[in-house]
C-alpha positions in Angstrom: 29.2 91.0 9.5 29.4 87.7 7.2 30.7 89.6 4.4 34.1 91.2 6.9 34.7 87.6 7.9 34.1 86.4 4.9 36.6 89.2 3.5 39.2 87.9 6.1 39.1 84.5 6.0 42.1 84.6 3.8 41.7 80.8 1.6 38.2 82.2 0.4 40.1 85.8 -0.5 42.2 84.0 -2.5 40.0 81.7 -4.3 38.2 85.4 -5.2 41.4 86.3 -6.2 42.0 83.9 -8.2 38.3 83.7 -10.1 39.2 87.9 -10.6 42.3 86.7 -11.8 40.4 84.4 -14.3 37.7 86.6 -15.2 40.3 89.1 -16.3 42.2 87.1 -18.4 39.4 85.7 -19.9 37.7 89.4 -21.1 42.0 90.0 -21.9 41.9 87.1 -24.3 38.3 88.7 -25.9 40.1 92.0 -25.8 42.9 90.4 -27.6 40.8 89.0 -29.6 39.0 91.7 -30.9 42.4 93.9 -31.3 43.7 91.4 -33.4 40.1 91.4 -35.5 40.0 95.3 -35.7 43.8 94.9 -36.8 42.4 92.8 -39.3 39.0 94.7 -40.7 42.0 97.9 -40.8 43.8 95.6 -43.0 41.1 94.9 -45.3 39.4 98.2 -45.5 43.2 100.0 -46.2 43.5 97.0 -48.8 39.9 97.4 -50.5 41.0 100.9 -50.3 44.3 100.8 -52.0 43.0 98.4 -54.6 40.1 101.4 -55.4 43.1 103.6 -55.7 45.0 101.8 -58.4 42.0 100.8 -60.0 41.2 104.1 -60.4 44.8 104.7 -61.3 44.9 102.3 -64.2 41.6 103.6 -65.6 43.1 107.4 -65.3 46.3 106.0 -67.2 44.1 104.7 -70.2 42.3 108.3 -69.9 45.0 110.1 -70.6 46.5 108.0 -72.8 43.4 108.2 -75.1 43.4 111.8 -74.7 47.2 111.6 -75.5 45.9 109.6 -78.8 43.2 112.2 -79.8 45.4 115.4 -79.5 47.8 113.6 -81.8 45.1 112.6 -84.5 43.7 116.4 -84.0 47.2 118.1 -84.2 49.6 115.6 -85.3 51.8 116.8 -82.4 54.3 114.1 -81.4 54.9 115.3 -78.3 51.5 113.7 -77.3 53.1 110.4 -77.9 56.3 111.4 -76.4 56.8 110.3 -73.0 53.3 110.4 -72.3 51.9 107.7 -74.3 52.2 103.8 -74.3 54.2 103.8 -71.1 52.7 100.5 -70.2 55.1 100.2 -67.4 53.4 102.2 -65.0 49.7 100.1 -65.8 52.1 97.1 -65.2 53.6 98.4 -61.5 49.6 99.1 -60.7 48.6 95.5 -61.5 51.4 93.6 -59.5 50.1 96.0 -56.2 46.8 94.9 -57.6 47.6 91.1 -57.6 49.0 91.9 -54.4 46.5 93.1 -52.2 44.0 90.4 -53.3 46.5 87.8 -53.5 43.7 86.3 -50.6 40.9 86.5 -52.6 40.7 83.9 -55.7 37.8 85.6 -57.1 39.3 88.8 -57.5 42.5 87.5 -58.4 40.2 86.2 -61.6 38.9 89.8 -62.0 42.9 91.2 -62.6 43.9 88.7 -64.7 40.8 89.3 -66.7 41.3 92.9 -66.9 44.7 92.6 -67.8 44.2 90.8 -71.2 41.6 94.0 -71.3 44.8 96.2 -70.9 46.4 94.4 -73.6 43.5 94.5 -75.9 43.4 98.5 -75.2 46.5 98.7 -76.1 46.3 96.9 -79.0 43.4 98.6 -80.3 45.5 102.0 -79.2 48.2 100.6 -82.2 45.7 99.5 -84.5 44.3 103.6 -83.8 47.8 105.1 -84.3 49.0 103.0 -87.2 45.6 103.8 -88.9 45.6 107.8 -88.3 49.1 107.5 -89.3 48.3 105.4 -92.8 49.6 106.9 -96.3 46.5 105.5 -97.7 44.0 107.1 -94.6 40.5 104.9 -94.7 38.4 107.5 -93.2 35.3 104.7 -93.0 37.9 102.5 -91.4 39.4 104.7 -88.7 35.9 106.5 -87.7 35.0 102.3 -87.2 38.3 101.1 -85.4 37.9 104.7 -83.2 33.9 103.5 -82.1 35.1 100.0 -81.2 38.1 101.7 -79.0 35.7 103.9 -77.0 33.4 100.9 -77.1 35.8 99.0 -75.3 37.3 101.8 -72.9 33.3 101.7 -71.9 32.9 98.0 -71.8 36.4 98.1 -70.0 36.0 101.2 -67.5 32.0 99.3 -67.1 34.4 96.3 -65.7 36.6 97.9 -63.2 34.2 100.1 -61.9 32.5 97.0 -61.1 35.4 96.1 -59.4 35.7 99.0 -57.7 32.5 99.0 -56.5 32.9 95.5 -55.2 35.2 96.2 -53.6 33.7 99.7 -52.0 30.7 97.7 -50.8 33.3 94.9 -49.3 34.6 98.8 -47.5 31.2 99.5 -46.1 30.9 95.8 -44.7 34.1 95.9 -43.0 33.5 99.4 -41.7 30.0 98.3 -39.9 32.3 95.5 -38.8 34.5 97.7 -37.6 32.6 100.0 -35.7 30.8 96.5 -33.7 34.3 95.1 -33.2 35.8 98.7 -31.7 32.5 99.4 -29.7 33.4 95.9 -28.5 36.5 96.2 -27.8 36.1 99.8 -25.9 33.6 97.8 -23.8 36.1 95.2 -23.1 38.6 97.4 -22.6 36.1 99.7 -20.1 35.8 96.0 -18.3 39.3 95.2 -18.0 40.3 98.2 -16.8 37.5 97.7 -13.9 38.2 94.3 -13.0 42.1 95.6 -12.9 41.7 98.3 -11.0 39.1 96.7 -8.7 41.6 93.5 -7.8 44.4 96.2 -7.3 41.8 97.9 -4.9 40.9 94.7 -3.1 44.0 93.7 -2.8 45.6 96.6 -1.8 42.9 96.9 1.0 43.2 93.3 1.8 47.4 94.0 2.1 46.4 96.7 4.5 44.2 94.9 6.8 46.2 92.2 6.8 49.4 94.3 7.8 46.8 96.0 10.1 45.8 92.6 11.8 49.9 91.3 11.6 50.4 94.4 13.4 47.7 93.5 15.9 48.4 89.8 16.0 52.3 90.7 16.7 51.1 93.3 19.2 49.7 91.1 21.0 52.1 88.8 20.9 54.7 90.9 22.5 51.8 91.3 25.0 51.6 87.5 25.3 55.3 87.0 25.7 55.5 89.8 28.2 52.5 88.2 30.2 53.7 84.6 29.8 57.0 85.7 31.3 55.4 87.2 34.1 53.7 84.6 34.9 56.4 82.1 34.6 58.0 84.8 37.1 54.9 84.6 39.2 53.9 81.1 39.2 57.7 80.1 39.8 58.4 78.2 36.6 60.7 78.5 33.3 60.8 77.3 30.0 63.4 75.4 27.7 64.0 74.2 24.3 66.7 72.4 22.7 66.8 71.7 18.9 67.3 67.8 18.4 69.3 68.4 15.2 71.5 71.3 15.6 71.6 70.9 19.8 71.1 74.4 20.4 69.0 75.6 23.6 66.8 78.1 24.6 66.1 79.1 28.0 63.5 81.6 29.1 64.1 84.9 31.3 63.4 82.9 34.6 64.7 80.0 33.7 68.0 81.9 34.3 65.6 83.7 37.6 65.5 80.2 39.0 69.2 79.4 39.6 69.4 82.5 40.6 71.0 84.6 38.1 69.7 87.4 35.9 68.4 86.4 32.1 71.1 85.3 29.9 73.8 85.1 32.4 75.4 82.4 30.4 74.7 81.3 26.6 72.1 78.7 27.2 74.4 75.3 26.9 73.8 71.8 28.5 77.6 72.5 29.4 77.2 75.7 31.4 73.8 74.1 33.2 75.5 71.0 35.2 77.2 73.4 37.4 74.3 74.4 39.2 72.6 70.4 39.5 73.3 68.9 42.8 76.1 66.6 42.1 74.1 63.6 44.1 71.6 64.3 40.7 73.6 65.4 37.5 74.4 61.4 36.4 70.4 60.6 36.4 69.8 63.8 34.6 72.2 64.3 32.2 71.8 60.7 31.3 68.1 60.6 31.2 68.0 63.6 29.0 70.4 62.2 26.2 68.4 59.0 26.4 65.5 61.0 25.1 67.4 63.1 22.2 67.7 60.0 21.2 64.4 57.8 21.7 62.2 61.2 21.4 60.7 59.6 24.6 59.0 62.6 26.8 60.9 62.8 29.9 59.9 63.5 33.7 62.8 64.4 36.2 62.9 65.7 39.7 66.2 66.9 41.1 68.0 69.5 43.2 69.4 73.0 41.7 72.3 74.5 44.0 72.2 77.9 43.7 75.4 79.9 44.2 74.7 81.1 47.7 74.3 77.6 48.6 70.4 77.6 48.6 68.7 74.4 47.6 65.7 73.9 45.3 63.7 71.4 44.5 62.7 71.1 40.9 60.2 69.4 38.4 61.2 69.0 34.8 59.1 68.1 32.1 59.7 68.1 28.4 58.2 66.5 25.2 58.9 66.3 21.7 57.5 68.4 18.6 58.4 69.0 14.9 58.9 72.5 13.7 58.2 73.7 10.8 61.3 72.5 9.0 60.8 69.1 10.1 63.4 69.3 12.7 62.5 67.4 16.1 62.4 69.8 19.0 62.3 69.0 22.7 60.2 71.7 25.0 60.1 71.5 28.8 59.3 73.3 31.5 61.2 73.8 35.2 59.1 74.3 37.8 60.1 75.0 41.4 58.5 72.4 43.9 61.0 73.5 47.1 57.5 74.5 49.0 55.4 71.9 47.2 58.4 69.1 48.6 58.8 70.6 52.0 55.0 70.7 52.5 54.5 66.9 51.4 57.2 66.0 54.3 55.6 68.0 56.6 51.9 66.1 55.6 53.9 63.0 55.9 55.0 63.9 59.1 51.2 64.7 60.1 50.2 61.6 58.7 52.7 59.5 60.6 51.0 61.3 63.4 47.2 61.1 62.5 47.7 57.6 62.4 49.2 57.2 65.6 46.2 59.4 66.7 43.8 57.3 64.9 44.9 54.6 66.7 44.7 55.9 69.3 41.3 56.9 69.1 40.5 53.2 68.3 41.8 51.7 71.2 39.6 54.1 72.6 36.9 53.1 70.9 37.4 49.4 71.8 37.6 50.3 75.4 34.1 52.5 75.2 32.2 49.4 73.4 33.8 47.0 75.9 35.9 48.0 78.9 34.1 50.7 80.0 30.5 49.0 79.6 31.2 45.6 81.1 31.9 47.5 84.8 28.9 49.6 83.9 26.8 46.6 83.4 27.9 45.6 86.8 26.9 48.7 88.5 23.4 48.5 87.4 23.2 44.8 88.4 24.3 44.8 91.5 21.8 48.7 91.9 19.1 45.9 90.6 19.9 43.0 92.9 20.5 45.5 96.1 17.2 47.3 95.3 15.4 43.9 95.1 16.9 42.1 98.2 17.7 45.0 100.4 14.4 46.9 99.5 13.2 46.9 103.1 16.8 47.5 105.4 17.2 50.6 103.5 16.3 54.0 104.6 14.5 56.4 102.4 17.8 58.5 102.1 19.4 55.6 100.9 17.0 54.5 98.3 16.9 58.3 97.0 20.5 57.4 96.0 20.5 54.3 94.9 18.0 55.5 92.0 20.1 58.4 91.6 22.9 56.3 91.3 20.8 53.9 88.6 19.8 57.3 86.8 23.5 58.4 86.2 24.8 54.7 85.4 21.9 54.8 82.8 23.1 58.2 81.7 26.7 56.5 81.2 25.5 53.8 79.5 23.6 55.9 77.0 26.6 58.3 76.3 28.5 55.3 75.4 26.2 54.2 73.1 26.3 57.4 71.3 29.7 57.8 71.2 30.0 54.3 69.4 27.5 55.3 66.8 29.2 58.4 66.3 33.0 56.7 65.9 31.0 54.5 63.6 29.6 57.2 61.5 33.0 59.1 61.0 35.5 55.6 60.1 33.1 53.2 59.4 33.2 51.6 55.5 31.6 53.7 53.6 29.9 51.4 50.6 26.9 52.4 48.8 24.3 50.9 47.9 20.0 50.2 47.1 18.4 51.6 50.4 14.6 51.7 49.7 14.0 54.4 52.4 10.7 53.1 53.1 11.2 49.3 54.0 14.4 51.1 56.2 11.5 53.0 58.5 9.3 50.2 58.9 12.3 48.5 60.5 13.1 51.5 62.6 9.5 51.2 63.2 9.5 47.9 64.1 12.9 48.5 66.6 10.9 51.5 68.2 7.6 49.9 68.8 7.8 49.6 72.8 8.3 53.2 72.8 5.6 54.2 70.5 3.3 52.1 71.9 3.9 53.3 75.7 3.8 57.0 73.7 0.5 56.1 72.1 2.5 57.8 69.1 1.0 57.4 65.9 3.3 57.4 63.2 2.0 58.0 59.2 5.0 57.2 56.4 4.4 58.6 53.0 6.4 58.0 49.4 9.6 57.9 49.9 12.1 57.0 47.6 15.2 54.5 46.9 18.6 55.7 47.0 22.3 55.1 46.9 23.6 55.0 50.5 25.1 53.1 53.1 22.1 50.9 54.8 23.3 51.1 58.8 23.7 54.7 58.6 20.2 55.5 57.2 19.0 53.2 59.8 21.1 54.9 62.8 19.8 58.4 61.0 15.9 57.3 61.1 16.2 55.8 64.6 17.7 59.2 66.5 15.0 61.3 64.7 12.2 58.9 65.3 13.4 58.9 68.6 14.0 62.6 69.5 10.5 63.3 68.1 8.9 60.8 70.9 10.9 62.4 73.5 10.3 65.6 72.6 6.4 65.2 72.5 4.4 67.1 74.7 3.1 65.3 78.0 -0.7 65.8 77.3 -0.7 64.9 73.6 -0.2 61.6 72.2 2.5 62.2 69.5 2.3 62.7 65.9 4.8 62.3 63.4 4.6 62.2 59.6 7.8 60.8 57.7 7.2 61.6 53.5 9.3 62.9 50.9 8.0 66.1 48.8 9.5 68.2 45.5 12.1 71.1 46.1 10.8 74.4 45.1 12.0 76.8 43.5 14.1 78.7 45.5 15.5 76.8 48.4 18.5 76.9 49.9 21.1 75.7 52.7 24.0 78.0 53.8 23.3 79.8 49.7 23.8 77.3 48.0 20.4 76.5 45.8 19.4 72.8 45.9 17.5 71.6 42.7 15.0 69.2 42.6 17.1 67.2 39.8 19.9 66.9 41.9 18.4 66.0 45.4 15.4 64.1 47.0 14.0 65.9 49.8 12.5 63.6 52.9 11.0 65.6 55.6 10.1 64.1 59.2 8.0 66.6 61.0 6.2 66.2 64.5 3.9 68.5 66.7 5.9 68.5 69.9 7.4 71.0 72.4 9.6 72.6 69.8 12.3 74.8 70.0 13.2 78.8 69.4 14.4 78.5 65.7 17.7 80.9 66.2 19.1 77.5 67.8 18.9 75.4 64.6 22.0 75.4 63.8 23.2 74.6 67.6 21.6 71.4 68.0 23.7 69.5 65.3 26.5 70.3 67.0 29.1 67.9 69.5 27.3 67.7 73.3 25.0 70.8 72.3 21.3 70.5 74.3 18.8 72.9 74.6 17.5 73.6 77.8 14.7 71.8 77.9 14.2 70.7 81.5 15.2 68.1 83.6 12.9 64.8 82.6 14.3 65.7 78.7 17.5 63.7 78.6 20.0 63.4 76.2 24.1 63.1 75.4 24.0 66.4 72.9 25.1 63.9 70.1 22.0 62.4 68.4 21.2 64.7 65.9 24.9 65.4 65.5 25.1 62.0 64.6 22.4 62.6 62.2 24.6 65.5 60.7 27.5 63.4 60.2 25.2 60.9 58.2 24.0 63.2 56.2 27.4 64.5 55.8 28.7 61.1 54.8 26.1 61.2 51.9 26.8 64.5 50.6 23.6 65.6 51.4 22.5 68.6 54.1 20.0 68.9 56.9 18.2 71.8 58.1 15.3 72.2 60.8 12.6 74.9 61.3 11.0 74.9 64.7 8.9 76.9 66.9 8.1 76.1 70.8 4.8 74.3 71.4 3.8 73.7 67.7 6.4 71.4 66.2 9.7 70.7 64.8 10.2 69.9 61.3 13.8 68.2 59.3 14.3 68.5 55.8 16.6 66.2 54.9 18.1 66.4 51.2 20.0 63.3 50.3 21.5 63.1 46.1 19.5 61.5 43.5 23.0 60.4 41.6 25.2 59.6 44.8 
């Protein structure tokens, strides 16, 4: 798998090709090389060899030209010595292609010169010969003696050049072994460079191939791309432009053109044809704002109206920025992008805004007169119920007192509702900074704040680790106070109360409406009492607006404690949940963020 993407990375393909490329030309210049050594053991082997041959030549001349003399001493023919005898011409054409062909070779060149005076001394001592056997006065002593020293030196001579030519015979057998290493060499060179030749070709005709093969692909799926972009420029309600800086021609994608309303290349894609279809209230700022940046390279951001032909109006976002192509040349891309729902949706929200504040308010006067208007007559009622069932205690008759203390009860009622209601306006606009809370110095307050009730309760009350965390300190407090406070309501009428407040590790698998909570993400406080309880399929009622169980008459409540509690624990994007069963015990499971 590292060797194909290896083979298709294409910078280390051509650093192979170019190391083949060198390894080739470096066995080519051995090749070379040896060619041009081979050329030259040819040339000295075919020299050695010629300079045998006329060697031998010149010592078959003298040959015959002593056999020439003795037929003519035998016979006294002269046709020995015509035309066949003392033609020292043809010695004389062997020794200049002698001198030739070891014209390189100083030593040798010695050997001719020295067997040339031989030559003349033969042929002297041929003269001497002939003049003798041709004497009036023939000296038979004399001619046998100058005859001896003749074949003497024809030994002494032919001794010389076979020497020579055995030299130079030896020098044959050198250059042949030579030869043979040099053309075994050279075969293997040759063998090598044909290889590496045909293995480059290979490789790179493969490589050609699969890169046509992936150019093929890559185009493929660029068509593909181009065909999916401009569906989804049709889908997603956008187009795409370009202008070239330097020559000023545009581009303009298929919808583009789909967005005024025309079909694709309605009109050659010019600045020119464009401002027809730009609200008139528009085309200044836009036309303007777009030569500005041909000429500052400045990215620009527009939004205008396009006036279709039918008259329909669109709203539009233009965005384009500058690039260099390939050539240098600056080119400005942008894209169009149709906001008409986008626009008419963010005056509609403005609208609804205008409107929630009115409500809100609204909803604050509302507030005002709950936390004041409404419990300053309340107050009233339940003085003057105190003051009439203090003064009046005797006058009135039993019927009467039964309503006055219904009368209290209900005022009582009010007056709680109220407070709820507050806490719970408080909980949805109040300032929501965050902050330190040390949970556990927060419940020995609530504690503290509750103490009347747990003492009359005989409650006992155990608090656990529990940790520090980022929240908003009157919320935790109003969220510890309500659940505190349901549990001691809720107890049971024959057992004191019991309540444990700690915090414990998430498992491993726990979860609230599926989502999984983590341990790293959350600390997990759990207050859990032993009180009347509650059928578990309504756990997910009692966090809701006004919601009570039916519990019974001496259980009162507003229905909005624990969804105040919600709300809180909403506020610090945590969750609650709540397992209960009747006559054993409800337990929360509050789960609050370690990084809030």
């Amino acid at each position: 798998m590292k060797l194909i993407k290896l083979y298709k990375n294409t910078q280390i393909f051509k650093v192979a090709l170019v190391v083949a490329i060198v390894v080739v030309g470096y066995i080519a210049s051995i090749f070379y090389t040896q060619m041009r050594s081979l050329d030259t053991s040819v040339g000295l082997i075919t020299n050695s060899t010629e300079t045998q041959l006329e060697l031998e030549k010149v010592l078959s001349t003298i040959s015959m030209y002593e056999s020439n003399l003795r037929g003519y001493i035998i016979t006294k023919d002269e046709s020995y010595l015509k035309n066949r005898f003392l033609k020292r011409g043809e010695i004389d054409q062997n020794i200049e292609k002698i001198k030739k062909l070891v014209a390189n070779n100083p030593r040798r060149i010695k050997d001719i010169d020295l067997l040339n005076k031989l030559i003349d001394h033969r042929f002297n001592l041929f003269r001497e010969t002939l003049l003798l056997s041709k004497s009036k006065t023939f000296d038979s002593e004399g001619f046998k003696a100058k005859l001896q020293e003749s074949n003497d030196f024809t030994e002494t001579m032919k001794s010389f050049v076979y020497k020579t030519i055995n030299a130079e015979g030896d020098k044959i057998k050198v250059h042949n072994v030579n030869h043979q290493f040099e053309l075994e060499d050279s075969i293997i060179s040759a063998f090598l460079l044909v290889i590496l030749t045909l293995l480059i070709l290979l490789l790179s005709f493969n490589k050609t191939n699969v890169d046509l093969v992936e150019l093929k692909k890559a185009n493929d799926e660029l068509k593909f791309l181009n065909l999916s972009f401009n569906k989804a420029e049709k889908i997603a309600g956008f187009g795409h432009w370009k202008i070239n800086a330097e020559t000023g021609l545009y581009t303009f994608s298929d919808n583009f053109y789909r967005l005024l309303g025309e079909e694709p290349y309605a009109f050659e894609p010019k600045l020119e044809n464009l401002t027809k279809y730009i609200h008139p209230d528009d085309l200044a700022y836009v036309i303007q704002s777009h030569k500005d940046s041909l000429i500052s390279y400045e990215p620009t951001s527009l939004t205008f109206r396009f006036v279709l032909a039918n008259g329909e109006i669109k709203y539009i976002k233009s965005v384009g920025s500058f690039t260099q192509n390939s050539k240098g040349e600056m080119i400005k891309t942008g894209v169009n992008y149709d906001m008409t729902d986008q626009y008419e949706k963010t005056l509609k929200l403005e609208e609804s805004n205008i409107e929630l504040k009115s409500i809100n308010e609204e909803l604050e006067s509302f507030n005002n007169i709950v936390s004041h208007d409404l419990q300053e007559p309340l107050h009233k009622i339940q003085m003057f119920i105190s003051r009439i069932g203090a003064s009046d205690k005797e006058t009135i008759s039993e019927q009467g007192k039964v309503y006055l203390s219904k009368i209290g009860i209900s005022a009582n009622k009010m007056q709680t509702l109220l407070i709820d209601l507050v806490n719970y306006s408080r909980t949805v606009k109040g300032d929501k900074v965050f902050e330190e809370v040390n949970l556990k110095d927060i419940v020995k307050l609530v504690i503290d704040d509750l103490s009347s009730d747990i003492e009359d309760k005989k409650a006992v009350i155990e608090v656990g680790t529990l940790p520090t965390i980022k929240g908003m300190s009157f919320q935790i407090d109003q969220l510890f106070v309500n659940l505190i406070s349901n549990s001691l309501k809720y107890s049971k009428d024959t057992v004191a109360p019991h309540i444990n407040i700690y915090s414990e590790d998430i498992g491993v698998e726990e979860y609230y409406h599926d989502k999984l909570i983590l341990d790293s993400d959350y600390h997990k406080i759990i207050i859990k009492d032993y009180g009347i309880g509650f059928k578990q399929e309504y756990a997910e009622k009692i966090f809701m607006l006004f919601q009570r169980l039916e519990t019974g008459p001496k259980y009162s409540g507003t229905g909005l404690g624990l969804a105040i509690c919600k709300k809180i624990v909403d506020n610090h994007h945590g969750c609650i949940k709540v397992q209960s069963e009747p006559n054993v015990g409800t337990m929360f499971s509050i789960y609050l963020p370690k990084d809030a």
